[in-house]
C-alpha positions as CSV (number, residue, x, y, z in Angstrom):
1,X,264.1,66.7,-202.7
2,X,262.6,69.1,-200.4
3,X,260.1,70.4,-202.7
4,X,259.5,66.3,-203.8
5,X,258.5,65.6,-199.9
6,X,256.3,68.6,-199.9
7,X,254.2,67.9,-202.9
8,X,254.0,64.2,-201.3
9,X,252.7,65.1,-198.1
10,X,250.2,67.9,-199.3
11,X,248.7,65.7,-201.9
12,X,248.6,62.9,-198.7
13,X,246.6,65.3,-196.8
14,X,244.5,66.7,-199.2
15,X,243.5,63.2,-200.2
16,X,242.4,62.5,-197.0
17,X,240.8,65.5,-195.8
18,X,238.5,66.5,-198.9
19,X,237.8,62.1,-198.6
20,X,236.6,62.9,-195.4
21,X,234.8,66.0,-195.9
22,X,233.3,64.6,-199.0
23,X,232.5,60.9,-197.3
24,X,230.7,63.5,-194.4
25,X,228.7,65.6,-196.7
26,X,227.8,62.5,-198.8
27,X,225.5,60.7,-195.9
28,X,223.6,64.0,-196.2
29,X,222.4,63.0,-199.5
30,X,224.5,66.2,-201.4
31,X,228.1,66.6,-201.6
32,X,228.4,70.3,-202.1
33,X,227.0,72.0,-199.0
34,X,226.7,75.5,-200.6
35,X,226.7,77.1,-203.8
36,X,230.0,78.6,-204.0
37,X,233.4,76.7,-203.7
38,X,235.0,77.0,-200.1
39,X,238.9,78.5,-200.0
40,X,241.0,76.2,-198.5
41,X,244.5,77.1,-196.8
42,X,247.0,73.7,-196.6
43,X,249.6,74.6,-193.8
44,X,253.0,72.8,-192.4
45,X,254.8,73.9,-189.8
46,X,258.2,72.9,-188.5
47,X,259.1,72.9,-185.0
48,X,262.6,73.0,-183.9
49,X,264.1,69.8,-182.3
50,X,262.2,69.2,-178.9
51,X,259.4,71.9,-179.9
52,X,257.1,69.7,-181.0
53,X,254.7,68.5,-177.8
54,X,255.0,72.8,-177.5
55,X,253.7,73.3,-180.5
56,X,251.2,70.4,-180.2
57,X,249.8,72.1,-177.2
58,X,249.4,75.5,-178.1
59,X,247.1,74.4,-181.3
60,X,244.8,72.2,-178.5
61,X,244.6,74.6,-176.2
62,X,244.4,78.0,-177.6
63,X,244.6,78.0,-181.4
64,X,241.8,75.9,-183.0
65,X,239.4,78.0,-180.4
66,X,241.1,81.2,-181.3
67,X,240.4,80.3,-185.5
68,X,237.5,79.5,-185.2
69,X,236.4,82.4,-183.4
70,X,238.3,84.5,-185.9
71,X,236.1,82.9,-188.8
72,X,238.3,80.6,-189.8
73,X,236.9,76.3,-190.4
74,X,239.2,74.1,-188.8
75,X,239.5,71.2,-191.2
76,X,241.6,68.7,-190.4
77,X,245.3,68.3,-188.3
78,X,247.7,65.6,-188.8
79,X,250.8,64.8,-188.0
80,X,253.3,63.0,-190.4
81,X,253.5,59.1,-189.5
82,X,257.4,58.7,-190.8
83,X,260.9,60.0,-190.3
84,X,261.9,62.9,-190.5
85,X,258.5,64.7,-190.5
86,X,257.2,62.9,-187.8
87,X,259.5,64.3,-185.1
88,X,259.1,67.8,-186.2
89,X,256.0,68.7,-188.2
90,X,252.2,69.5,-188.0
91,X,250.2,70.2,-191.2
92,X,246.7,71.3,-190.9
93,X,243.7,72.5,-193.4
94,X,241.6,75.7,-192.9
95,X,238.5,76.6,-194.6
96,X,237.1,79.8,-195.6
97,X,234.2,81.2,-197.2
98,X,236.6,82.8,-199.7
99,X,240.3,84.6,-200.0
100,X,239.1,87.6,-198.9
101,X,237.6,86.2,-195.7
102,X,241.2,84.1,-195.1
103,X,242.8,87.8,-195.3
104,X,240.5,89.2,-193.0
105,X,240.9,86.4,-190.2
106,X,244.4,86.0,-190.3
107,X,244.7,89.9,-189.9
108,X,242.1,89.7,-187.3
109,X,244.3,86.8,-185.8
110,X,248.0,88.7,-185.6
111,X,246.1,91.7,-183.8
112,X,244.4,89.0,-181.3
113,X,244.8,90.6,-178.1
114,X,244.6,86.5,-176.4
115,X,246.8,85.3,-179.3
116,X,249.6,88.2,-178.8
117,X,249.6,87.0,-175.4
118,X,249.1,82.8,-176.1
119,X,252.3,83.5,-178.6
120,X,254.4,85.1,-176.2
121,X,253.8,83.0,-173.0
122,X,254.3,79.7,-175.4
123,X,257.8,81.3,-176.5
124,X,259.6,82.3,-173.3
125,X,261.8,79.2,-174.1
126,X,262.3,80.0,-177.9
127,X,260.3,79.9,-180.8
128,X,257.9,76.9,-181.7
129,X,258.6,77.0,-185.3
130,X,261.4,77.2,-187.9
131,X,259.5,77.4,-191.0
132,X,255.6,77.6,-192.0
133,X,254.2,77.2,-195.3
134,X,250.7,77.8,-196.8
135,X,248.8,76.9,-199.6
136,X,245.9,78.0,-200.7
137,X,243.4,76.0,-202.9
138,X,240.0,75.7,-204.5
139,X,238.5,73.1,-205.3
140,X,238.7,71.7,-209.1
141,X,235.6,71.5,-211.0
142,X,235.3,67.7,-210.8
143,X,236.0,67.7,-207.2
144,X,233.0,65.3,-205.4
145,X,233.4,68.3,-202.4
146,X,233.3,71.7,-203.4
């Protein structure tokens, strides 16, 4: 069941972000922006019960700045419109220029002098999350956005 919701809210959100990258890129006149196909890193995270506007707040005000100056594209971050997810989940796309680059930013990121100290000062009360889980994807050959 798990592993059913999953598949249906990544292929949700992979629908809509590469529709809107692609609809984006399209009213440029191209739909691939560079030669090479972009890595892209599907994430969910899981807060515990009551964490959520924590966990909400921490992404707007330090992480999505942190990322990106890190080297990592902020995509796209939703938030699940139905019960259960929507009371305890966030699921967000990255971008990279390739797996290599995601490896080097997220090792950059966990030695972050401002993120050691954004992660500790946001968890005095407890942690923000009970699970996280990533994907990582590339785009198929007949994607319209690669």
């Amino acid at each position: 069941m798990k592993s059913s919701r999953w598949s249906r809210v990544a292929s949700s959100v992979l629908l809509i972000a590469f529709g809107f990258a692609a609809g984006s890129l399209s009213s440029l006149g191209r739909v691939s922006a560079q030669s090479a196909p972009r890595v892209y890193e599907l994430r969910t995270y899981t807060a515990p019960d009551g964490k959520l506007a924590d966990l909400h707040a921490r992404f707007r005000n330090h992480t999505l700045r942190i990322f990106q100056r890190l080297g990592m594209t902020n995509v796209v971050y939703l938030s699940p419109m139905d019960a259960p997810l929507k009371d305890n989940t966030i699921v967000y796309l990255l971008s990279y220029p390739s797996r290599e680059a995601a490896k080097a930013s997220w090792d950059a990121f966990r030695a972050d002098p401002e993120w050691k100290q954004v992660a500790s000062e946001s968890q005095k009360n407890g942690p923000l999350t009970t699970k996280v889980e990533s994907v990582f994807l590339t785009p198929t050959d007949y994607s319209p956005m690669k």
